[in-house]
C-alpha positions as CSV (number, residue, x, y, z in Angstrom):
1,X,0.0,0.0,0.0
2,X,1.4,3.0,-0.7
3,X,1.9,5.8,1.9
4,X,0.7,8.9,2.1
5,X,2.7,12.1,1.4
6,X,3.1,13.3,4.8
7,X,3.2,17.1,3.6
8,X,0.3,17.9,0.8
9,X,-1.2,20.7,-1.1
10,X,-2.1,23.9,0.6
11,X,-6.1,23.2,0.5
12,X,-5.3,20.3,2.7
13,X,-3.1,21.4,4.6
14,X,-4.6,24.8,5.4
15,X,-8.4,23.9,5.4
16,X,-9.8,27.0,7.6
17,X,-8.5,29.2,5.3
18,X,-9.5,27.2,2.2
19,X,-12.7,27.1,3.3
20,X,-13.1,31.1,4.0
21,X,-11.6,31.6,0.5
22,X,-13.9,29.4,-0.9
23,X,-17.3,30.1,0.6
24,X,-15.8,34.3,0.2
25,X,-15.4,34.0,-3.5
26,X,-11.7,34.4,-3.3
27,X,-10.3,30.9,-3.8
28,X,-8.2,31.2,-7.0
29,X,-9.1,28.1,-8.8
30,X,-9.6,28.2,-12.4
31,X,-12.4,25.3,-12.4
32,X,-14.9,28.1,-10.5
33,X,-13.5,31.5,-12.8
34,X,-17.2,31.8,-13.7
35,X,-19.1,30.6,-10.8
36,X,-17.1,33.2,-8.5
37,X,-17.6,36.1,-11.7
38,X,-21.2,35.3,-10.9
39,X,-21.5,35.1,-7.5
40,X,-19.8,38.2,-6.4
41,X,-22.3,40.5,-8.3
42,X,-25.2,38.5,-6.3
43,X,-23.1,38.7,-2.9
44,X,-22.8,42.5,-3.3
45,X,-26.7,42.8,-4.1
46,X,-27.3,40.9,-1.1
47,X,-25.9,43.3,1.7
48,X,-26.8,46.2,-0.6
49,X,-30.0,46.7,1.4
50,X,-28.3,46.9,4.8
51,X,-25.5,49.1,3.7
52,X,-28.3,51.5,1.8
53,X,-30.1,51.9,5.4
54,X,-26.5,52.6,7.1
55,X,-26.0,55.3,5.3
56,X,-29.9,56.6,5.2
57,X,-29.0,56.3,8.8
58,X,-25.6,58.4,8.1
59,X,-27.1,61.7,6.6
60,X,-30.2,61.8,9.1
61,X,-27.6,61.7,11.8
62,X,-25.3,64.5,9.7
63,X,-28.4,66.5,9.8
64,X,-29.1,66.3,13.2
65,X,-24.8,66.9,14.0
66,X,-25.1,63.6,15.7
67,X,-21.1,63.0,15.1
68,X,-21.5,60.1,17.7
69,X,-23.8,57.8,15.7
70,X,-22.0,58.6,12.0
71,X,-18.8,57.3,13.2
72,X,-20.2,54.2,15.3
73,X,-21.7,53.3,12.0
74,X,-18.7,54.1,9.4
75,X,-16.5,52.4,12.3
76,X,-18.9,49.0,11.4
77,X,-19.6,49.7,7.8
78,X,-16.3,50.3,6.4
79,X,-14.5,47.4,6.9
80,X,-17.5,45.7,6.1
81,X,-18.0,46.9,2.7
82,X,-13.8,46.7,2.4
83,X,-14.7,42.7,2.7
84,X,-16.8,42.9,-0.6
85,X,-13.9,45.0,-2.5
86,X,-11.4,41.6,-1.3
87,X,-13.4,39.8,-3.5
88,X,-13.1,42.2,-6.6
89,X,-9.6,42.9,-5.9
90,X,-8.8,38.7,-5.6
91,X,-10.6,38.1,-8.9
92,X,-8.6,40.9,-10.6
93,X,-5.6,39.4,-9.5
94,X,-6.5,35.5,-9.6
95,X,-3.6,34.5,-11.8
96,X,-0.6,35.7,-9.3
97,X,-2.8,34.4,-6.1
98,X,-2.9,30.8,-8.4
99,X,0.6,31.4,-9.1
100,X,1.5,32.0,-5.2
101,X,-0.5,28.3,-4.5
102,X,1.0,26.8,-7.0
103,X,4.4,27.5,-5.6
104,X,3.4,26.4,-2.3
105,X,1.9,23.4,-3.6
106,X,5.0,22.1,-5.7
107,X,7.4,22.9,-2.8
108,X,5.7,20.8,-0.3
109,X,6.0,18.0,-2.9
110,X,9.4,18.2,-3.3
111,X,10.2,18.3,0.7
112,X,8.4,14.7,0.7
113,X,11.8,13.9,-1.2
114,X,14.2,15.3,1.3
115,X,16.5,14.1,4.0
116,X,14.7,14.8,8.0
117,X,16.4,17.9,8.4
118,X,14.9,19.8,5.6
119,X,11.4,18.2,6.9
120,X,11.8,19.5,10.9
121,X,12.0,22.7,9.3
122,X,9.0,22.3,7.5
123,X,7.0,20.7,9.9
124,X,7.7,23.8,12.8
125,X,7.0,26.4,10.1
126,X,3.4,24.3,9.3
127,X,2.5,24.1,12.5
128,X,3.8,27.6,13.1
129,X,1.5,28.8,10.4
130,X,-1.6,26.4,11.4
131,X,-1.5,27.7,15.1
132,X,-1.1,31.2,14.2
133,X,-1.6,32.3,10.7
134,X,-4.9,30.5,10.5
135,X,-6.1,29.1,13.6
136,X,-5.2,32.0,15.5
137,X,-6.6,34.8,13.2
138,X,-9.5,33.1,12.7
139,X,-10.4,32.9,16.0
140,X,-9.5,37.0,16.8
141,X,-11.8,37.6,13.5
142,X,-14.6,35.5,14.7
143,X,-14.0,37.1,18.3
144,X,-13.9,40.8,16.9
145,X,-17.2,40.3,14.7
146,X,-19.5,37.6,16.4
147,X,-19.6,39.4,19.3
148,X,-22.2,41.6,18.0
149,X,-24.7,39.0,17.2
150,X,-23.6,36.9,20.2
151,X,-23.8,39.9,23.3
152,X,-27.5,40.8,21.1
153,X,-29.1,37.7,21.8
154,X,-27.7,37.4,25.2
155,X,-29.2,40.5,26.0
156,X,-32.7,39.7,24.3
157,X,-32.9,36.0,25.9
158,X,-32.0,37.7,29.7
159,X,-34.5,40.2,28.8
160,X,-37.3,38.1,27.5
161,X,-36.6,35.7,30.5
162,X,-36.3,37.3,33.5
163,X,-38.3,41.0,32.8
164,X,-41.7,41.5,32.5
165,X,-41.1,44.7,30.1
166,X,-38.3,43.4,28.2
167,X,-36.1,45.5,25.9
168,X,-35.1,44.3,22.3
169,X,-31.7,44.8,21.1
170,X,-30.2,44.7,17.8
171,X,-27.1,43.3,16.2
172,X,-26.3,46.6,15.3
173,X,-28.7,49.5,16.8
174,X,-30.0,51.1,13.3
175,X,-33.2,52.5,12.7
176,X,-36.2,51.8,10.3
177,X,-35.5,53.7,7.0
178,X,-38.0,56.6,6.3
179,X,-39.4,55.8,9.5
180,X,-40.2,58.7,12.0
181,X,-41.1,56.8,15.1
182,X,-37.1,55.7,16.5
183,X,-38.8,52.7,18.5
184,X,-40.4,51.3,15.5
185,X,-37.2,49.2,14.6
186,X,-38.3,47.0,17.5
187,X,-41.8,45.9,16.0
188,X,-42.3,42.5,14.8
189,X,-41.8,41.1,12.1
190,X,-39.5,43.8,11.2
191,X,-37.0,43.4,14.0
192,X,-37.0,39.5,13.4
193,X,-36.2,39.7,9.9
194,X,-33.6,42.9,10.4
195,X,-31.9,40.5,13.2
196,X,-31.6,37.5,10.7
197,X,-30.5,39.3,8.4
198,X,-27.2,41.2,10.3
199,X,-26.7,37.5,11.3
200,X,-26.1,36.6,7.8
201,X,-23.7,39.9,7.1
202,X,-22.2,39.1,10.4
203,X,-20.8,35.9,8.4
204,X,-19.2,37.2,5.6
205,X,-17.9,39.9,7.7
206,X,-15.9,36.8,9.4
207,X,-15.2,34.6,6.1
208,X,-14.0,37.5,4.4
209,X,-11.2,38.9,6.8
210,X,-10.3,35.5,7.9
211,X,-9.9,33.8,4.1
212,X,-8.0,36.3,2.8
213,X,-6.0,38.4,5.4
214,X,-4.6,34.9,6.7
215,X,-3.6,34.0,3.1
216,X,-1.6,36.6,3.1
217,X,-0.1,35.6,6.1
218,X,0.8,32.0,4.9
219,X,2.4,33.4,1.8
220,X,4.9,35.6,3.3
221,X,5.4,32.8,6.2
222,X,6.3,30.4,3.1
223,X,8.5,33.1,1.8
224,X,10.5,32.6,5.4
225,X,10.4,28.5,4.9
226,X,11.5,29.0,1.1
227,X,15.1,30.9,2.6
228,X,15.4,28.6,5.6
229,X,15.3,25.7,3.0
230,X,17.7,27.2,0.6
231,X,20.3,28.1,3.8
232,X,20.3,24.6,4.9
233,X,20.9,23.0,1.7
234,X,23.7,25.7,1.1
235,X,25.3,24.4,4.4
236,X,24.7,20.6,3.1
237,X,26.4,21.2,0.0
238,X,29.8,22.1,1.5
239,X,29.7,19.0,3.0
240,X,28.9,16.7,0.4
241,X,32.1,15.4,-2.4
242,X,33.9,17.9,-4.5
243,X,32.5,17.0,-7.3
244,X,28.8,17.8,-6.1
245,X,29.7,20.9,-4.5
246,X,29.3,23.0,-7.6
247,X,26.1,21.5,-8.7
248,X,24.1,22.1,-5.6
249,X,24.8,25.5,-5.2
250,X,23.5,26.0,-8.3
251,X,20.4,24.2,-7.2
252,X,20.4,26.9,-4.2
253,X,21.1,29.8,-6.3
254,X,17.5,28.8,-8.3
255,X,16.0,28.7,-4.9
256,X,16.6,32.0,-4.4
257,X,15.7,33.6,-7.9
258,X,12.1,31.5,-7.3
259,X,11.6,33.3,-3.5
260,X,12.6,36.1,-5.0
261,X,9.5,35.6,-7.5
262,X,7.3,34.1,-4.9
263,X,8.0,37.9,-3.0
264,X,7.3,39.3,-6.2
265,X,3.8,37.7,-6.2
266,X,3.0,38.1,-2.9
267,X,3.6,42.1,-3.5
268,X,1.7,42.1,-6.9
269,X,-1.3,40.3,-5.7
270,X,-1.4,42.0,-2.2
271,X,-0.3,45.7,-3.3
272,X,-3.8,47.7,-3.0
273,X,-4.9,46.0,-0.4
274,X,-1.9,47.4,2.1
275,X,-2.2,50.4,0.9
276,X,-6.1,50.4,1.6
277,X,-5.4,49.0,5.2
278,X,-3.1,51.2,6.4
279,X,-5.3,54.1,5.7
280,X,-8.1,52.5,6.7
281,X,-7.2,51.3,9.9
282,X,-5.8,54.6,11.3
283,X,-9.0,56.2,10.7
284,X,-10.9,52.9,12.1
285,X,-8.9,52.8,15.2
286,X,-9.3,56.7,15.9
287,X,-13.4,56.3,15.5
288,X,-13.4,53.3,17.7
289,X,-11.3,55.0,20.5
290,X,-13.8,57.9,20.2
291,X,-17.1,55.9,20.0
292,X,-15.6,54.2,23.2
293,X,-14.5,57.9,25.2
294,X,-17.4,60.0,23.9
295,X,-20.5,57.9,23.1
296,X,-23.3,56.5,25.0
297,X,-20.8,54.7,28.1
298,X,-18.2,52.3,27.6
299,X,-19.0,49.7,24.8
300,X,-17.4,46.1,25.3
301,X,-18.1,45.3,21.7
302,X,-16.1,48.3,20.2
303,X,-13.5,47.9,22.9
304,X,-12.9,44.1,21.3
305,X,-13.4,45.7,18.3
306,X,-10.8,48.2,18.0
307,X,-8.6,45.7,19.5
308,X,-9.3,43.4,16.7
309,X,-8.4,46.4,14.8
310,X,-4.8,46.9,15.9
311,X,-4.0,43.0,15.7
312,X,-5.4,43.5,12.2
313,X,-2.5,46.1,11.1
314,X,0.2,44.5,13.5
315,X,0.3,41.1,11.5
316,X,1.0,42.8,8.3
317,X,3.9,44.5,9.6
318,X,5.0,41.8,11.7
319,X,5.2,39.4,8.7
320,X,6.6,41.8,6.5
321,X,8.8,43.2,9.6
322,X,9.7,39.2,9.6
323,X,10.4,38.7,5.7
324,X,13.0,41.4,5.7
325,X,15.0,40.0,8.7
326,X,15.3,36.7,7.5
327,X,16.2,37.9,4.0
328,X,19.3,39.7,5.5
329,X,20.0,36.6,7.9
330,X,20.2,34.7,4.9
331,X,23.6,36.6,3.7
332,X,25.0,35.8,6.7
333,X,24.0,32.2,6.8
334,X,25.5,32.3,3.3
335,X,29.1,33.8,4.5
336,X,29.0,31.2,7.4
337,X,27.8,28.6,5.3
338,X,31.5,26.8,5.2
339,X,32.2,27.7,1.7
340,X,35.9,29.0,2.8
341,X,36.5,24.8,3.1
342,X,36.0,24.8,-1.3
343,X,38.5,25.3,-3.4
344,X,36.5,25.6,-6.8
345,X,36.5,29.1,-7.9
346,X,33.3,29.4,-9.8
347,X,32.1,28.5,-6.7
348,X,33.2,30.9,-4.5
349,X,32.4,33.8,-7.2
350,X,28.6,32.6,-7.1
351,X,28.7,33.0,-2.8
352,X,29.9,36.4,-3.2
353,X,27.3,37.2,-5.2
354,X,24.6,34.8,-3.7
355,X,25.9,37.3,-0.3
356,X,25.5,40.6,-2.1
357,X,22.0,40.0,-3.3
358,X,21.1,38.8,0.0
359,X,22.0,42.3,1.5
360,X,19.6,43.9,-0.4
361,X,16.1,43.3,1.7
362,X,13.0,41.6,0.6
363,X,10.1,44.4,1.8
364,X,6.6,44.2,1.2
365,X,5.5,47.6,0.0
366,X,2.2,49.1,-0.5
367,X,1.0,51.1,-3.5
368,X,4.7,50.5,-4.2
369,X,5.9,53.6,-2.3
370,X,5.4,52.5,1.8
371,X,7.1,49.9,3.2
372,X,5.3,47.9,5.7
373,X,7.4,46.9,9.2
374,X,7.2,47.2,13.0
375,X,8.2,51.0,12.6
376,X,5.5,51.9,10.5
377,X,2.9,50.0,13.0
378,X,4.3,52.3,16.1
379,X,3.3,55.3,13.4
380,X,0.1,54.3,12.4
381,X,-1.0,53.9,16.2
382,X,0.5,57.4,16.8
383,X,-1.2,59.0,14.3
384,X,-4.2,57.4,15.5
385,X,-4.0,58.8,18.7
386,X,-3.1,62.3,17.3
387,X,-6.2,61.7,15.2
388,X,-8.5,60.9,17.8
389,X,-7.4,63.6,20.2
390,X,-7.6,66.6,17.1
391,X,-11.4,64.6,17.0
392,X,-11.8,65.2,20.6
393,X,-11.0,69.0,20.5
């Protein structure tokens, strides 16, 4: 009987995340091209309704100067509408996000091949990725979002069990378009169908930031395994006979032209959507602060939810923060590497300059002017604050 490759394809091995890129539209497989072309359009019509009535909602309250209510509802509607735009933007750039699994996908087939060493690697940076990059964020997302629905029909079920007057509460407090009676939100069926229906936008809020933010996040962790790989089999190489010496570190230097590609993916594919974030998420993290300061009392929901918020932004950078470093370590593993031991020539020409591209960094960059690493997460929560105290004045 034959056995089963003990690593697989990325679908298999990564099945959360699969299955939010899937059932979000954003899975890039060609087979489903038109299915997804078709669905999106009906997706977006879907949650048209509710976003239509948050901003009805919107201008009555920028007529009234009720600053409190606008920004608890763009604090809600942005990122959810930001979801939908994941979809366009994955379906514009299917072929590199195929490209990036496909990658994935053959080099897990060829570590089936290798000695142990190159699989312990492998296996810490799987599980690494499993725990945190999928596991993990899906579980902060689901946190972030479902408490909403979850702390709504806590309060209703208390209510309707132990008060004789008991107070409705929605998913998220919006009330009836072109309605002039506030408390008419509350009658039936109305409130039941508006409840059911935030449920449903409640779940694609959560499949669409955990699909694809934590695909992103297993790329640019692969990226890492990719020059881990190559540094070890660099180190093998001096080791094995003369006469193989020069062959394998040719095999390395291909390595590193394909992470170099694989990087070049990753920033292709994920360019626009950086850029989007890192705008997005000042302004996000400034409203919730404020919503939580200078609304109606202290809100447990946006305080989990602007905490979600900052986790959101931090992982970017700290994976991008974390693809640099190990791209310089690499030219130091590649000077200490043992190549000093080799007497071939050609071979010691190709270290020097497998060691002076190294030195040049691999960065993740968005709209291709602004780098994305730890120091530009401690500005984007300083201008935040600066942000939310200019709102405060």
């Amino acid at each position: 009987m034959e056995q089963q490759p003990e690593f697989t394809t990325f679908h298999e091995t990564y099945k959360l995340i699969t299955f939010a890129l899937s059932v979000g539209m954003i899975y890039p497989n060609p087979k489903t091209e038109m299915w997804r072309l078709a669905s999106i359009p009906f997706l977006i019509a879907t949650i048209t309704p509710l976003a239509t009535m948050i901003f009805i909602d919107m201008y009555k309250c920028w007529m009234a100067k009720d600053i409190v209510n606008i920004i608890r509802h763009s604090t809600v509607v942005g990122p959810f509408l930001g979801g939908f735009f994941k979809m366009i933007l994955m379906y514009h750039k299917r072929i590199q996000a195929k490209q990036i699994l496909d990658e994935i996908n053959r080099d897990y087939e060829n570590i089936n091949n290798y000695s142990e060493i190159y699989k312990d690697i492998a296996r810490a940076s799987v599980k690494n990725c499993q725990i945190y990059s999928e596991r993990g964020w899906a579980i902060t997302v689901v946190t972030c979002v479902m408490t909403f629905p979850v702390m709504a029909i806590s309060l209703n079920v208390y209510n309707f069990v132990f008060k004789s007057e008991p107070v409705k509460y929605m998913i998220h407090d919006l009330e009836k378009p072109f309605s002039e009676d506030p408390e008419d939100r509350f009658e039936s069926p109305y409130f039941e169908i508006i409840f059911v229906y935030m449920f449903y936008c409640s779940i694609l809020y959560v499949v669409n930031f955990t699909g694809y933010d934590g695909f992103f996040g297993l790329a640019i962790n692969h990226a890492c395994l990719k020059m881990d790989l190559y540094c070890k089999a660099l180190e093998e190489a001096f080791k094995a006979d003369a006469h193989e010496v020069c062959g394998r570190v040719i095999g390395v230097i291909k390595e590193q032209c394909r992470m170099f590609q694989f990087v070049d993916l990753i920033q292709d594919t994920f360019n626009i959507w950086l850029g989007i974030i890192f705008l997005a998420t000042m302004i996000q993290i400034c409203t919730c602060l404020y919503h939580i300061t200078e609304g109606y009392g202290f809100d447990l929901r946006y305080m989990i939810f602007v905490t979600g918020a900052v986790i959101h932004i931090y992982l970017p950078c700290r994976y991008a923060a974390k693809l640099k470093a190990m791209s310089l370590e690499t030219a130091n593993r590649f000077y200490s590497s043992g190549w000093e031991q080799v007497d071939d020539q050609r071979v010691r020409k190709m270290i020097l300059f497998m060691v002076a591209r190294a030195q040049v960094p691999n960065e993740i960059v968005a709209l291709n002017m602004l780098a994305f690493n730890m120091e530009l997460f401690v500005s984007i929560l300083q201008t935040s604050y600066s942000m939310f105290t200019l709102l405060r004045s």
